[in-house]
NUVEXGU-701428 format. One record per residue: residue number from 1; residue in three letters; x, y, z of N, C-alpha, C in turn. Coordinates in steps of 0.05 Angstrom, whole numbers, padded with zeros to 5 digits. Each point is the difference from the previous one (the first is absolute). Layout:
<bamis>
BAMI, NUM, Ala, X, Y, Z, X, Y, Z, X, Y, Z
...
</bamis>
This chain:
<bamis>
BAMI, 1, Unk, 00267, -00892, -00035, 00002, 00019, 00022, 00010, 00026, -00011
BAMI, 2, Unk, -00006, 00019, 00007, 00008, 00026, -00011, 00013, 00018, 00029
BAMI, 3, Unk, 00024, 00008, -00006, -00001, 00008, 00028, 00042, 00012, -00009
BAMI, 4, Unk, 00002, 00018, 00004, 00034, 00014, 00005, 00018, -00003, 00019
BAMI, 5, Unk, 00020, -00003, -00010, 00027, 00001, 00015, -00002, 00032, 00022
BAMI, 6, Unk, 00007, -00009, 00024, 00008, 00022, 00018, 00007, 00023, -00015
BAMI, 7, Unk, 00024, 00000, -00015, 00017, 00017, -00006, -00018, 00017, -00033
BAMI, 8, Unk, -00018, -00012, -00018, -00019, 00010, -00010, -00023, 00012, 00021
BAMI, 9, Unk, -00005, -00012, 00003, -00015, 00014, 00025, 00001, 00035, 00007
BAMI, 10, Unk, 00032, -00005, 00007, 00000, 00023, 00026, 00010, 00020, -00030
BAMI, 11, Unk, 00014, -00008, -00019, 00001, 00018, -00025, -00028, 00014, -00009
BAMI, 12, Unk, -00020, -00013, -00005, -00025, 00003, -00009, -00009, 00021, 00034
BAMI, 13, Unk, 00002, 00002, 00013, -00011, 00006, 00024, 00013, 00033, -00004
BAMI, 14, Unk, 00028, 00000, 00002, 00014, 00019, 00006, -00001, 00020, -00034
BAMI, 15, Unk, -00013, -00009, -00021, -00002, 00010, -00020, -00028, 00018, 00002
BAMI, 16, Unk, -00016, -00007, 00015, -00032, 00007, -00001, 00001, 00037, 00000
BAMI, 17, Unk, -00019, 00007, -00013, -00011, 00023, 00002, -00010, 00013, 00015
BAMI, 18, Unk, -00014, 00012, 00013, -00018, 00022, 00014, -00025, -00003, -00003
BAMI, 19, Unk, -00021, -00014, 00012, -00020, -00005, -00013, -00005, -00030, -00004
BAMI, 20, Unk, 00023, -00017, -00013, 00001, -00023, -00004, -00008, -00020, 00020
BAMI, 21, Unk, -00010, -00017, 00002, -00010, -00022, 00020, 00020, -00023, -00004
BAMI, 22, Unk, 00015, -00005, 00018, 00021, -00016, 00015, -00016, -00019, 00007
BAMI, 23, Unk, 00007, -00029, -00010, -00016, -00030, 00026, 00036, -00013, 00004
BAMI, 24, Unk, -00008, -00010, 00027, 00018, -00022, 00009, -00001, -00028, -00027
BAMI, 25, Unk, 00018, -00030, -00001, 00002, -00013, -00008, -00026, -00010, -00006
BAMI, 26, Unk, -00013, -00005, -00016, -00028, -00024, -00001, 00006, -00029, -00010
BAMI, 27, Unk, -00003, -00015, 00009, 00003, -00027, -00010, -00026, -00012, -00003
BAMI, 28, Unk, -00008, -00002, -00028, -00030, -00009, -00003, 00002, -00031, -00013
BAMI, 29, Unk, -00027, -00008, 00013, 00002, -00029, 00005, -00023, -00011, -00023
BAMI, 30, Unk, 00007, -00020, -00012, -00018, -00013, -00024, -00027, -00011, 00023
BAMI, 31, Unk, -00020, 00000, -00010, -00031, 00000, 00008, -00005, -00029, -00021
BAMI, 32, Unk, -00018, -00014, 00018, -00015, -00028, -00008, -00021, -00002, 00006
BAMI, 33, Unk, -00025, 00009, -00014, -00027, -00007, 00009, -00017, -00020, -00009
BAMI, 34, Unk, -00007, -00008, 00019, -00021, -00016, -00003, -00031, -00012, -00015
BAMI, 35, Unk, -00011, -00011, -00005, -00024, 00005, -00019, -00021, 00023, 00017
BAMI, 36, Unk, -00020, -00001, -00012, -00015, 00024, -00004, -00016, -00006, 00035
BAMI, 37, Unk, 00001, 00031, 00010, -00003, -00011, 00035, 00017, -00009, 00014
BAMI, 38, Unk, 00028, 00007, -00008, 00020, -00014, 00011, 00006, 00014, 00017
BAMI, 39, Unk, 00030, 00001, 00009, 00015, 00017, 00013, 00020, 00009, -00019
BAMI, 40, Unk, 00014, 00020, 00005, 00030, 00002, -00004, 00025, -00014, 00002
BAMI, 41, Unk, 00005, -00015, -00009, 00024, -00014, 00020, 00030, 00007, -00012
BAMI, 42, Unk, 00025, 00013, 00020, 00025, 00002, -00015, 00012, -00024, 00005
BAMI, 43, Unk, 00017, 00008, -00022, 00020, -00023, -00005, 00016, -00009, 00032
BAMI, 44, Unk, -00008, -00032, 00004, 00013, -00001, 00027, -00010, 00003, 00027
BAMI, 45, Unk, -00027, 00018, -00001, -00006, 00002, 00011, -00034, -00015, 00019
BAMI, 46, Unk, -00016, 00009, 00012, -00023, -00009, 00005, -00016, 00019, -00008
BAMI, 47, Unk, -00028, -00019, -00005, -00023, 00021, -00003, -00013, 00023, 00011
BAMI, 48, Unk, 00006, 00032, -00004, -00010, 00008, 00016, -00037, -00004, 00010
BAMI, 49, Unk, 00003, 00013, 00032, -00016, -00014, 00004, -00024, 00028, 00003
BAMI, 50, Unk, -00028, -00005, -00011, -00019, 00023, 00006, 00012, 00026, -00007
BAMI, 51, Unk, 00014, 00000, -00018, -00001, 00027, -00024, -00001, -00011, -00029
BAMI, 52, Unk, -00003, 00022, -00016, -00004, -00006, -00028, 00018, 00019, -00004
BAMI, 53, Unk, 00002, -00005, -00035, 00025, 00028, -00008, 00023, -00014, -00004
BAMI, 54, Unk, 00020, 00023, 00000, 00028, -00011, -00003, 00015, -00007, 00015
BAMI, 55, Unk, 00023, -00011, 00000, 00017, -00015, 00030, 00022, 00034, -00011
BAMI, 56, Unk, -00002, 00011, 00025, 00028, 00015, -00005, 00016, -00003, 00015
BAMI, 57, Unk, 00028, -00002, 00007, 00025, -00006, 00011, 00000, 00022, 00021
BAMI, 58, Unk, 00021, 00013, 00012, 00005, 00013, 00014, -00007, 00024, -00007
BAMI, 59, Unk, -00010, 00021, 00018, 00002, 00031, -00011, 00015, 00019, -00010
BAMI, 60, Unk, 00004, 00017, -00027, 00017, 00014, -00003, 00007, 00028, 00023
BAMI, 61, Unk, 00017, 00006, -00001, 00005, 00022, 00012, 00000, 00025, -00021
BAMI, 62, Unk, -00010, 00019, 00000, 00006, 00019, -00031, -00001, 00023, 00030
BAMI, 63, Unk, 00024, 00015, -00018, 00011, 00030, 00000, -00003, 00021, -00012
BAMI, 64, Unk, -00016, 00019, 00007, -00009, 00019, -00030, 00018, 00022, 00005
BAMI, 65, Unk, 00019, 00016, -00019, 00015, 00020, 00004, -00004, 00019, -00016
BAMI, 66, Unk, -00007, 00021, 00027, -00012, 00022, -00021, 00019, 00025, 00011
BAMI, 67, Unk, -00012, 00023, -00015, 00016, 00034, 00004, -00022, 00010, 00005
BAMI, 68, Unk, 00013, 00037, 00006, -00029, 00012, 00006, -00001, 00010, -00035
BAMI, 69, Unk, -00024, 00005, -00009, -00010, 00011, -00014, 00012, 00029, -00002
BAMI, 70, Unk, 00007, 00002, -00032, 00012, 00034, -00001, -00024, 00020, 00002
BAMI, 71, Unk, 00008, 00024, 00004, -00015, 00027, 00003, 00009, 00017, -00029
BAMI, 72, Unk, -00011, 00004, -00011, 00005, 00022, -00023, -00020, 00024, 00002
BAMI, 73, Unk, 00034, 00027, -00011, -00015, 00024, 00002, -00014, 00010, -00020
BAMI, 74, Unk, -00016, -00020, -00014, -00013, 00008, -00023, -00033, 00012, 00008
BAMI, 75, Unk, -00004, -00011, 00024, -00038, 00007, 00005, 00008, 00035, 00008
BAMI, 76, Unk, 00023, 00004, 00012, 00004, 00030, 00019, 00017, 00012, -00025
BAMI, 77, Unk, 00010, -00008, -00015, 00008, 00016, -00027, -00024, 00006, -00021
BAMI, 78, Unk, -00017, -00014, -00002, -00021, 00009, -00015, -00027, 00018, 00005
BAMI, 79, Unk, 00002, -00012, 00036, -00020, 00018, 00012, 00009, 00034, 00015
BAMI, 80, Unk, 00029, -00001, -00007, 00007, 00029, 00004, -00002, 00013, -00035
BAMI, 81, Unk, 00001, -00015, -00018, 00000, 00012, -00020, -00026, 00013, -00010
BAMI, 82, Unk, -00029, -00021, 00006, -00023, -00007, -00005, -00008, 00030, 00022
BAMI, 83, Unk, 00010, 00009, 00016, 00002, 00017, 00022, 00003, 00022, -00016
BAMI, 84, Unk, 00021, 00003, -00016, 00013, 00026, -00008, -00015, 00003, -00023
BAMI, 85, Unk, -00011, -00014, -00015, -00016, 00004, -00028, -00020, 00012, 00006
BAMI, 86, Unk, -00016, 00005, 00023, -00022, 00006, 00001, -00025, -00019, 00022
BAMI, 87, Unk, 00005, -00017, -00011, -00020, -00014, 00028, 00001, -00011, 00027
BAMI, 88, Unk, -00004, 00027, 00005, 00011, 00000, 00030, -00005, -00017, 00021
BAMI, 89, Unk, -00032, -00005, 00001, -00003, -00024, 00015, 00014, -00026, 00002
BAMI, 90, Unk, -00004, -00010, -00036, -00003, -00027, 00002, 00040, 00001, 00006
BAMI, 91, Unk, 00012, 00014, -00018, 00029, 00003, 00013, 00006, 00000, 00028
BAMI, 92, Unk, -00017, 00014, 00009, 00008, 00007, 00039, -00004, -00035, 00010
BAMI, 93, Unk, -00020, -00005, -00006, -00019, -00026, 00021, 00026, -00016, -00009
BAMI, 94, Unk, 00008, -00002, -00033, 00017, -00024, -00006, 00035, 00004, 00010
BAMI, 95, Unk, 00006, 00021, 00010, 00023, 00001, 00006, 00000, -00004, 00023
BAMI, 96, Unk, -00025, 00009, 00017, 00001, -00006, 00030, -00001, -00038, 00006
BAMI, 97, Unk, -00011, -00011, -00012, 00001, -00033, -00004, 00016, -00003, -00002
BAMI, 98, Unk, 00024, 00005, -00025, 00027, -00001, -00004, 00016, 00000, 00025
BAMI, 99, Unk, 00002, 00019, 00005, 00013, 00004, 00028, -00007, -00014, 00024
BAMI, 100, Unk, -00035, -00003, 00008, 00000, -00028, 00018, 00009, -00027, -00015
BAMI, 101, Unk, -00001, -00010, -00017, 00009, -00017, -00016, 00028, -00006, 00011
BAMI, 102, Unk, 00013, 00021, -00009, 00032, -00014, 00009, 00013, 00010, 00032
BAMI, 103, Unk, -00026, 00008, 00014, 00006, 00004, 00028, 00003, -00027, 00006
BAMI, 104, Unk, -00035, -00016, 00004, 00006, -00032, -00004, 00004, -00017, -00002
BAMI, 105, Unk, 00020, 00010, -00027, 00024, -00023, -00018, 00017, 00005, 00028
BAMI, 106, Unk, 00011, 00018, -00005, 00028, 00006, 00033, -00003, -00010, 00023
BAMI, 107, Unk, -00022, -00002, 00000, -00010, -00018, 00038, -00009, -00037, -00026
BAMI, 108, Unk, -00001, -00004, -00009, 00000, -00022, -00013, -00029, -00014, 00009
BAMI, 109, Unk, -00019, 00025, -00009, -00026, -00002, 00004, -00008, -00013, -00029
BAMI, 110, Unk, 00001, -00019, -00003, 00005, 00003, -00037, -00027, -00005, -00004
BAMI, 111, Unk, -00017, -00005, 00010, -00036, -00015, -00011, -00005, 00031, -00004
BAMI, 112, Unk, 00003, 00017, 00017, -00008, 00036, 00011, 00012, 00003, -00031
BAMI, 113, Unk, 00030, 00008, -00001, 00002, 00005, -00015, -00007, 00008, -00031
BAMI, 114, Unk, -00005, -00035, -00010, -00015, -00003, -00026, -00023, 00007, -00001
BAMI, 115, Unk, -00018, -00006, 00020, -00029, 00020, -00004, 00001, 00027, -00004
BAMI, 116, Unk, 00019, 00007, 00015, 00005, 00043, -00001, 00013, 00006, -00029
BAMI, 117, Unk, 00019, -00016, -00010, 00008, 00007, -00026, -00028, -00013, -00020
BAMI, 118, Unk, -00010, -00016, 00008, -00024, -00003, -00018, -00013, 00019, -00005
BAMI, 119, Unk, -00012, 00009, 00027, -00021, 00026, 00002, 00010, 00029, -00017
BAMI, 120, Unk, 00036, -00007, 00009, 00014, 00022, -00021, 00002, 00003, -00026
BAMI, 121, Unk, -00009, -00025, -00017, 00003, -00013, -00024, -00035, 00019, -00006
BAMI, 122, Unk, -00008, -00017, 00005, -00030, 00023, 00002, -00016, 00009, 00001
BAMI, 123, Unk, 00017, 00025, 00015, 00000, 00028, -00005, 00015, 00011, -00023
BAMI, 124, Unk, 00024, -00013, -00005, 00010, 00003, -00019, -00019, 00002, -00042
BAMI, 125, Unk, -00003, -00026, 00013, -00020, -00009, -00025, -00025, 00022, -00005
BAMI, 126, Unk, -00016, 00004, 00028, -00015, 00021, -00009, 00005, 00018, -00012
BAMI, 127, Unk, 00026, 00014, 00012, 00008, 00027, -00002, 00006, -00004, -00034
BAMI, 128, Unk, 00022, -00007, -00012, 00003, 00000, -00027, -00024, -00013, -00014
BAMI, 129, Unk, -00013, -00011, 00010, -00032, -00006, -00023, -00007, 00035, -00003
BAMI, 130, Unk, -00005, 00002, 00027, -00022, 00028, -00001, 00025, 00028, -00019
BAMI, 131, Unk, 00010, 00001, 00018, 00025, 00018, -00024, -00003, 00003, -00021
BAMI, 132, Unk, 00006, -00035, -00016, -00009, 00003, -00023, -00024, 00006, -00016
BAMI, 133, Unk, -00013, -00011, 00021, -00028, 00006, -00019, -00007, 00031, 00003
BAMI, 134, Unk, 00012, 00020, 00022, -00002, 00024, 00006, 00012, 00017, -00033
BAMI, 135, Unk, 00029, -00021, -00003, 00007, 00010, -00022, -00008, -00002, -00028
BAMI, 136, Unk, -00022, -00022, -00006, -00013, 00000, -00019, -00014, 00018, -00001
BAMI, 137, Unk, -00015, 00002, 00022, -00019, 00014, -00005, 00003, 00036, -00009
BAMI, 138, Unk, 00022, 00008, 00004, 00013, 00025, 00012, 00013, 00000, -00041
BAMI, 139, Unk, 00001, -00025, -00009, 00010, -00001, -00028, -00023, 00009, -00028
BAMI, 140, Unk, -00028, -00015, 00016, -00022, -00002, -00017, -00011, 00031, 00000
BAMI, 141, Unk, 00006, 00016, 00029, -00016, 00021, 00003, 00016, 00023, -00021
BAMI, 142, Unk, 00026, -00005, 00009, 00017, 00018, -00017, -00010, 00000, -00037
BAMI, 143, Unk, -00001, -00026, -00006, -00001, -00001, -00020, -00026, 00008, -00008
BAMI, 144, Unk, -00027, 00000, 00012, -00023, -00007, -00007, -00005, 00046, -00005
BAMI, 145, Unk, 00014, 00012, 00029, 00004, 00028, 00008, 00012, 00013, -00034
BAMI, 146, Unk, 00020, -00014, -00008, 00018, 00006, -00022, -00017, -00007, -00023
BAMI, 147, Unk, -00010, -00015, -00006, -00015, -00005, -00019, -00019, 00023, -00014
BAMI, 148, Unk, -00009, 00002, 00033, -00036, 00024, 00000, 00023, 00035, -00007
BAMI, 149, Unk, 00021, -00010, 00006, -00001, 00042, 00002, 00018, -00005, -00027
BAMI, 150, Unk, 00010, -00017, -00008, 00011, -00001, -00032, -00023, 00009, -00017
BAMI, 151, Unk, -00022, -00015, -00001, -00028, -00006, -00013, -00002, 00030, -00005
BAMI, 152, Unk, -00009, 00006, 00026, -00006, 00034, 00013, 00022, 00021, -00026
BAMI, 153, Unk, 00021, -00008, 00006, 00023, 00022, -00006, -00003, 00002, -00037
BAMI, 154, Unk, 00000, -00031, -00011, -00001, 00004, -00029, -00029, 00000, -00013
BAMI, 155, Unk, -00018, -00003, 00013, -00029, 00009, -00004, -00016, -00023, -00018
BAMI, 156, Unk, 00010, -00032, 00017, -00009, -00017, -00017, -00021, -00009, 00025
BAMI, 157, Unk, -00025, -00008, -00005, -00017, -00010, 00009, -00007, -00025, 00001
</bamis>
């Protein structure tokens, strides 16, 4: 038999985490089956009758304990920054998410929430892809511009 003292119990209970799944006591019972087409039968007990499967004992009770999910100001810190660099759109759209985002969180809209900081995520993502690739490109031209009027200036062809 596998099964705790009260007093382990309520230690193990009162130790749990946030998140952690809590069951009441289980006392599980040794199983005796029968030949092939049989029944189930527990120890002690009778055959059940017109089911197949396992004999299980009483039902657990389980407790799930959870928190709300945090809010971080990282989607509205990067999309005001992503804002100030230059791309104004994808900055605007992603800070405005931001901000419905943790309107949401505050009314403990939390499904709302994570989709709006998603949507904020991106815009985000776009915005620094395109940036960068704005700034490659803005790297190649310079250099390619520099190249031709060097060529030009020392009279190499």
């Amino acid at each position: 038999m596998n099964s705790m003292s009260s007093q382990q119990y309520d230690q193990f209970k009162n130790e749990q985490q946030p998140g952690i799944v809590a069951t009441d006591q289980v006392h599980l019972q040794p199983m005796q089956t029968v030949p092939y087409g049989g029944q189930p039968v527990p120890y002690g007990g009778q055959p059940m009758q017109g089911q197949t499967g396992v004999y299980i004992g009483q039902p657990m009770q389980t407790t799930v304990i959870t928190t709300a999910p945090r809010w971080g100001w990282g989607t509205l810190i990067a999309s005001v920054i992503l804002y100030g660099l230059g791309c104004v759109w994808c900055g605007f759209l992603g800070t405005v998410y931001a901000i419905l985002s943790y309107v949401d969180h505050k009314t403990q809209d939390f499904n709302r929430s994570r989709y709006k900081r998603q949507c904020s995520l991106g815009w985000l993502i776009g915005g620094y892809v395109s940036y960068g690739i704005a700034i490659l490109l803005f790297i190649i031209l310079v250099a390619t511009v520099f190249t031709a009027v060097s060529h030009d200036y020392y009279g190499k062809k």
